[in-house]
N, C-alpha and C positions, 0 to 999 in steps of 0.2 A: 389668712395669716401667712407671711411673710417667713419660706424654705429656704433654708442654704444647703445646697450640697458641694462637698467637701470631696479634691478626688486630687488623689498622689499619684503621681505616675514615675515609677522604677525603670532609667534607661541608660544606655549607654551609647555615646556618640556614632560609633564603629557597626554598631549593629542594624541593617536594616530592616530587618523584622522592626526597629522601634521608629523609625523614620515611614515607616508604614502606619504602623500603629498611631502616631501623634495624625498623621492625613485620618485615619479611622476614626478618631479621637475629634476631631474636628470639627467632619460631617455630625456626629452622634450630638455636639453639644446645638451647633447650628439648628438643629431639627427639635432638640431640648427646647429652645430659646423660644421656637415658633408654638411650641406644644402649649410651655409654661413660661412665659416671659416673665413673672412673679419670682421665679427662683433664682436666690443668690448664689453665684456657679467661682466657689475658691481651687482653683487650680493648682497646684505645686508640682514642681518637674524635680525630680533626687536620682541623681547622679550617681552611678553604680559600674565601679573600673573593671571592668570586664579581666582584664589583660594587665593586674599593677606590677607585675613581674617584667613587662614591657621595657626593652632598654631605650635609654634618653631620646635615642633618635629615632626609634622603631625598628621594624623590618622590612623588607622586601613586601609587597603584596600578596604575589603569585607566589613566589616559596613560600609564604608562609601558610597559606589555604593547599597551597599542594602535599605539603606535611601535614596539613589538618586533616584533608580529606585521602590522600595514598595517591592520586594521579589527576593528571592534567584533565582526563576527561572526567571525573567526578566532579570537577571546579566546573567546568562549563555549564554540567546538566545542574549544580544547585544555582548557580548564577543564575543558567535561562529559567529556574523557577521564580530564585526572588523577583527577579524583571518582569515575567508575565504578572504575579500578585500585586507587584508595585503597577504595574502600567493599569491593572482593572480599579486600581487605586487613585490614579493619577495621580503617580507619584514618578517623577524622573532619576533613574539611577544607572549611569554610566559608566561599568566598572572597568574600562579601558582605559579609564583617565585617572584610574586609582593605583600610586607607585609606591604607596610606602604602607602599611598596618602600624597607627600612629601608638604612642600612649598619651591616653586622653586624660589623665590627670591634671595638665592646667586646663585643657576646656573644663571640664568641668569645675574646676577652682573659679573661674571666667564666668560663669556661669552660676553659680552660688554667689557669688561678691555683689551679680547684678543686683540678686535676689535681694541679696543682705540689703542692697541700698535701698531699696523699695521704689524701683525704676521698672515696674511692670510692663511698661510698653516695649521699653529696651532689653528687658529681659527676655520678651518673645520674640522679640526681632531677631536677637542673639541667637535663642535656641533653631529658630526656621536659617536662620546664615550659617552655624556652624554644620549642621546636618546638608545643609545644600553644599556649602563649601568642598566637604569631604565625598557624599556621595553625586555630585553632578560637576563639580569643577575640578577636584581631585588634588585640594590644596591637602597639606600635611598638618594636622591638627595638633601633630607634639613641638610646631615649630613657634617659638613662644611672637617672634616679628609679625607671622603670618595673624595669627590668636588676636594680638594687639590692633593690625589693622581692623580687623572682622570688627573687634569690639568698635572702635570708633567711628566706623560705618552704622552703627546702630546707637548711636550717641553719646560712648562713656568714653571719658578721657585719663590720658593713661596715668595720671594720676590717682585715679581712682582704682586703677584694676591694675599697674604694674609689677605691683609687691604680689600678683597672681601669678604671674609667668614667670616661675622658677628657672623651669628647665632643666630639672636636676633628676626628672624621675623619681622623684617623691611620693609616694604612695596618695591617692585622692582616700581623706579619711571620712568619707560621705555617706551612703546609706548603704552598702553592702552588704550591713547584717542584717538590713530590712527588707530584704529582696530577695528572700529563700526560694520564690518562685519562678525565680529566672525574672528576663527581659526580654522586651516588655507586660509592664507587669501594674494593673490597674486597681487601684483599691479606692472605691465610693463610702464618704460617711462612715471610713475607721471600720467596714466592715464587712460588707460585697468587696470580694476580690475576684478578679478576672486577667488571667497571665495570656500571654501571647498576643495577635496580632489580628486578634479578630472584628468582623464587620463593624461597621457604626452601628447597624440592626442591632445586633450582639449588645454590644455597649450603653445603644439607649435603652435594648432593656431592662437592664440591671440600672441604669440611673432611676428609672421609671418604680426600680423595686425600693430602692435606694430610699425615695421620696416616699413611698406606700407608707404608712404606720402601719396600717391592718396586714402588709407583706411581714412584715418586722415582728408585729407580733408572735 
């Protein structure tokens, strides 16, 4: 008999713990697919503004992680953490080339619109270019020009997404109340939940329980 599982994933652009997480998320399904190629695998990515207090333009990077954390050297040693996780990930993340802490309320508006259209291919394309965009090229995510290109790089035209890029710092009214667990933040079948940014190991095996009836029972 023919399984679908069903899996939400709670994230926000800015954060790489979730750009780790989606590489985690990846491997876990790859290894899925080899396991139980039978299984119908619905994905959803919701969008969760970290930061909606964020002003239009953002801020500064480094000030602003230097106020988050109390000093310059505290920024470094959590940097060279996420970089060692991200690199056993391979995952590239270059925070030298990162100048502004955007707010990501139109990506993510950008990113739902794909969705809405029901342009799956381009909506994962979207989600892997914005996360690379910000953490490896060090583009600014709240700048609605930059947003628009990324989009049509992944093949939506701006007639479709430019009534997205406000630009006004708008609050993203998306899943925030559905994400009491932080980000990121994985939920299987409406009911294994799994927060944080843990292995693919981790991950396929709660899809594994996910799929179990006798687990479920």
């Amino acid at each position: 008999m023919k399984q679908t599982l069903s899996i939400d994933v709670f994230f926000d652009f800015i954060c790489p713990w979730c750009l780790i997480g989606q590489r985690h998320l990846q491997r876990a399904l790859e290894q899925l697919r080899l396991e139980q190629p039978e299984v119908e695998v619905n994905l959803r990515w919701w969008g969760v503004q970290l930061l909606p207090d964020m002003a239009r333009t953002g801020q500064p990077f480094e000030a602003f992680y230097r106020k988050r954390l109390g000093s310059e050297d505290a920024v470094r040693q959590r940097q060279a953490q996420v970089r060692a996780v991200a690199d056993a990930a391979g995952v590239s993340i270059d925070f030298s080339r990162i100048s502004r802490m955007p707010n990501t309320a139109d990506a993510h508006r950008l990113l739902q619109r794909a969705v809405a259209l029901g342009k799956s291919a381009e909506a994962e394309a979207l989600l892997a270019n914005l996360f690379a965009a910000y953490f490896q090229q060090g583009k600014d995510l709240g700048d609605p020009i930059t947003l628009l290109r990324i989009a049509q790089d992944c093949g939506l035209s701006p007639a479709q997404v430019a009534d997205c890029l406000r630009g006004d710092a708008s609050p993203f009214l998306g899943a925030n109340d559905s994400a009491s667990e932080g980000v990121p933040c994985f939920r299987f079948n409406r009911q294994r939940v799994v927060s944080g940014a843990h292995p693919a190991e981790v991950l396929l095996d709660v899809m594994r329980e996910a799929l179990d009836p006798v687990a479920l029972a």
